[in-house]
C-alpha positions in Angstrom: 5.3 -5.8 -41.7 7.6 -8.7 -40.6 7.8 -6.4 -37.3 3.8 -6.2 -36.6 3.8 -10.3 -37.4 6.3 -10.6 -35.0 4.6 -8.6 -32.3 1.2 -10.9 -33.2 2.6 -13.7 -32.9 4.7 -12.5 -29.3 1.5 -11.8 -27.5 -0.5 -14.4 -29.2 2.8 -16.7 -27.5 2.4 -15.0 -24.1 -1.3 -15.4 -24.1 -0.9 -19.2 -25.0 1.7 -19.8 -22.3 -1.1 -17.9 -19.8 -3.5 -20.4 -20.4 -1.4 -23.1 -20.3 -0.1 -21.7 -17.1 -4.0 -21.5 -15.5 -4.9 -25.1 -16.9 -2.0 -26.6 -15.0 -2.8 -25.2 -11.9 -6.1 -26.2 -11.8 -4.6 -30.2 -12.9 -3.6 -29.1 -9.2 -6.4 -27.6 -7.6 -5.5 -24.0 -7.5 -8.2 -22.4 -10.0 -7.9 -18.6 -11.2 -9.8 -16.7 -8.3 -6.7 -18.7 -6.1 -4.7 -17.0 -8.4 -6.2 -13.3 -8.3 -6.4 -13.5 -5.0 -2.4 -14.1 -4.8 -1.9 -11.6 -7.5 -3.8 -8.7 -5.5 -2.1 -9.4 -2.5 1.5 -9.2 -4.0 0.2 -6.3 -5.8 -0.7 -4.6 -1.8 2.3 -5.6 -0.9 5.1 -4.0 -3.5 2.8 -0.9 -2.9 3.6 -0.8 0.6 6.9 -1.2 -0.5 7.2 1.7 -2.7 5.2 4.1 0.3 8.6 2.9 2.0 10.8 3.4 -0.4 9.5 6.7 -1.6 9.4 8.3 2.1 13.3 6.9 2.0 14.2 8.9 -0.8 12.3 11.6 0.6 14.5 11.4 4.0 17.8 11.2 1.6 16.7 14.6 0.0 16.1 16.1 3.7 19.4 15.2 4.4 20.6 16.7 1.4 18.8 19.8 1.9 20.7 19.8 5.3 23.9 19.3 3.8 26.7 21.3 5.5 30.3 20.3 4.4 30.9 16.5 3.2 31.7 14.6 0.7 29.5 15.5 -2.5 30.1 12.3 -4.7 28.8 10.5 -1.3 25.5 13.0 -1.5 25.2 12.1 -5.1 25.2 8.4 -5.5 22.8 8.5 -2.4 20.2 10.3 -4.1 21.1 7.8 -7.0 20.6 4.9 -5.6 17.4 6.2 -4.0 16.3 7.3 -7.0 17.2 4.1 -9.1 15.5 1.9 -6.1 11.6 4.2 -6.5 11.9 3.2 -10.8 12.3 -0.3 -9.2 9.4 -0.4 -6.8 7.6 1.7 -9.4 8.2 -0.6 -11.8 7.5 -4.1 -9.3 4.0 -2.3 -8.9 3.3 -1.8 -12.9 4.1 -5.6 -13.4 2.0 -6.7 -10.4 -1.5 -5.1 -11.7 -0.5 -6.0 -15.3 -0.5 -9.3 -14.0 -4.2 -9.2 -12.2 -5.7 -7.6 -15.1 -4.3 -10.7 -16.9 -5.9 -13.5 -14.7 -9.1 -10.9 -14.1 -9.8 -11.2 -18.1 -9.3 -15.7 -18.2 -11.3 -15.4 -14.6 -14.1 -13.0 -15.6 -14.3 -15.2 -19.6 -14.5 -18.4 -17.8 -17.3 -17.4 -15.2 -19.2 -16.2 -17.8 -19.0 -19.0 -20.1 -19.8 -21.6 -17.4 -22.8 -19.5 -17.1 -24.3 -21.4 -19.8 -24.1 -25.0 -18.4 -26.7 -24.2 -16.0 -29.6 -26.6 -15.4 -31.1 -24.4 -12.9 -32.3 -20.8 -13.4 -32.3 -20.0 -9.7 -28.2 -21.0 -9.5 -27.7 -19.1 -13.1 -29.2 -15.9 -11.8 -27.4 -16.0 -8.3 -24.2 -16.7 -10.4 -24.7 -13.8 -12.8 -25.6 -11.4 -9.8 -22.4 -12.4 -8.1 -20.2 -12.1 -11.4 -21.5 -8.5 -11.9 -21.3 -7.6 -8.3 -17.5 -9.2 -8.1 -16.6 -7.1 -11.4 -17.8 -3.8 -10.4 -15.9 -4.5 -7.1 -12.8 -5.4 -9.5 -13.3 -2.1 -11.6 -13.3 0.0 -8.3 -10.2 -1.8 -7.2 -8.4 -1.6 -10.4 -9.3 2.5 -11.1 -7.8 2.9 -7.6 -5.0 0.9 -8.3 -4.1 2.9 -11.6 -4.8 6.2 -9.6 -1.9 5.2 -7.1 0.2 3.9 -10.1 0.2 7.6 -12.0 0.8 9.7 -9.0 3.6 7.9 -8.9 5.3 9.3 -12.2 6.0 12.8 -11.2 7.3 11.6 -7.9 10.2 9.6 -10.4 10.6 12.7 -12.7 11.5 15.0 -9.6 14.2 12.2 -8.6 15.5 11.8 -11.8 15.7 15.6 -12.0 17.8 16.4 -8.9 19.6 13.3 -9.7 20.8 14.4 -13.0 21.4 18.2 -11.8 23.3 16.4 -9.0 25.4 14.6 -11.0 26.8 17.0 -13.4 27.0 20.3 -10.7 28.6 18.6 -7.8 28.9 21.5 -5.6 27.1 22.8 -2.4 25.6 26.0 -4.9 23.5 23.2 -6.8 22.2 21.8 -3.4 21.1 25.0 -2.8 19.3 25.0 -5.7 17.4 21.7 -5.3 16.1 22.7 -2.2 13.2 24.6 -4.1 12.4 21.3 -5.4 11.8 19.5 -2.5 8.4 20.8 -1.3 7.3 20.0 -4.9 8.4 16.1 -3.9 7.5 16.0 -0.8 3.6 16.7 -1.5 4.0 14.8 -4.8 5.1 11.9 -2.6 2.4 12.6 -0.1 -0.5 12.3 -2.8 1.0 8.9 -4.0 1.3 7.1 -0.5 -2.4 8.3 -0.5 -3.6 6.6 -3.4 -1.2 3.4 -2.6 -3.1 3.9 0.9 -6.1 3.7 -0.7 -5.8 0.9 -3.3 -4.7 -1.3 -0.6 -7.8 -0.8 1.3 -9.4 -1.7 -1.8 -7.6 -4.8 -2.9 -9.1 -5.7 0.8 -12.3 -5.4 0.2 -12.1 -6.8 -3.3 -10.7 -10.0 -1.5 -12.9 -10.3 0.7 -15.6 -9.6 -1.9 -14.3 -12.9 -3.7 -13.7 -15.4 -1.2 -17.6 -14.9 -0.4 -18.4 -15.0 -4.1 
């Protein structure tokens, strides 16, 4: 019990410091659709980030695959550090849509509320057409979003697989055996820069959906 109250009253703090955060920026004249838009393009750009640092640890496999007589500690904490970089840009991604689906919801509550100070019934309808339209666009953007962000979890499990093999059969047998896993990868990480591809092309439309709105 003491544990649940604590959790309550955690995200009850972190959704009080979120509003106060929005209600000082607009004291400064940057409202919550300035704020989305921000958030969706940082979130386009840490997934163009991980489509970079994915194909790296992609090329650090090849090379292992390649390997021919070296130093096998070396080959090790490359594909560790590779692999310990992609939970980091995974991970930079996860936080960046958590943090548009949080300004979406106070954007999205707002809108609709305001609906009801209208005077005029020709302005309340164009407003509630262009707050259904924006959300559906949002929806689209967000399912595509979360599509990119999953295909992303078996890419990190294959890492973190040769990686610990690696690490506790140092020898050119286990390289040998990892090579089996790298067509596995290399499509796995294939289907992800896909999705990222494709989420990006719809966090632009989505912008460009709500600067016109």
């Amino acid at each position: 019990m003491p544990y649940l109250l604590a959790l309550v009253l955690s995200v009850s703090l972190l959704s009080g410091c979120q509003s106060a955060y929005y209600s000082a920026m607009e004291q400064v004249g940057v409202h919550k659709r300035d704020i989305m838009v921000d958030r969706v393009e940082e979130a386009s750009e840490a997934q163009q980030d991980a489509q970079q640092q994915f194909t790296s640890a992609l090329d650090a496999l090849k090379a292992l695959n390649q390997f021919d007589g070296g130093e096998l500690e070396a080959a090790y904490n490359s594909i560790n550090d590779q692999y310990e970089d992609s939970v980091d840009a995974a991970d930079k991604v996860s936080s960046r849509i958590a943090a548009i689906e949080d300004v979406a919801d106070a954007l999205f509550v707002e809108w609709q509320e305001e609906l009801d100070l209208y005077s005029s019934a020709k302005l309340k309808r164009d407003s509630q057409a262009k707050l259904r339209s924006t959300k559906a666009s949002y929806q689209t953007m967000l399912s595509a979003m979360h599509r990119a962000e999953q295909k992303m979890a078996p890419v990190l499990d294959t890492l973190r697989d040769n990686t610990l093999y690696l690490k506790h059969n140092l020898n050119a047998a286990a390289i040998g055996s990892l090579q089996s896993e790298f067509n596995d990868l290399q499509r796995d990480i294939q289907r992800a820069i896909k999705d990222m591809e494709t989420a990006i092309s719809e966090s632009e439309r989505f912008i460009a959906q709500l600067k016109k709105a």
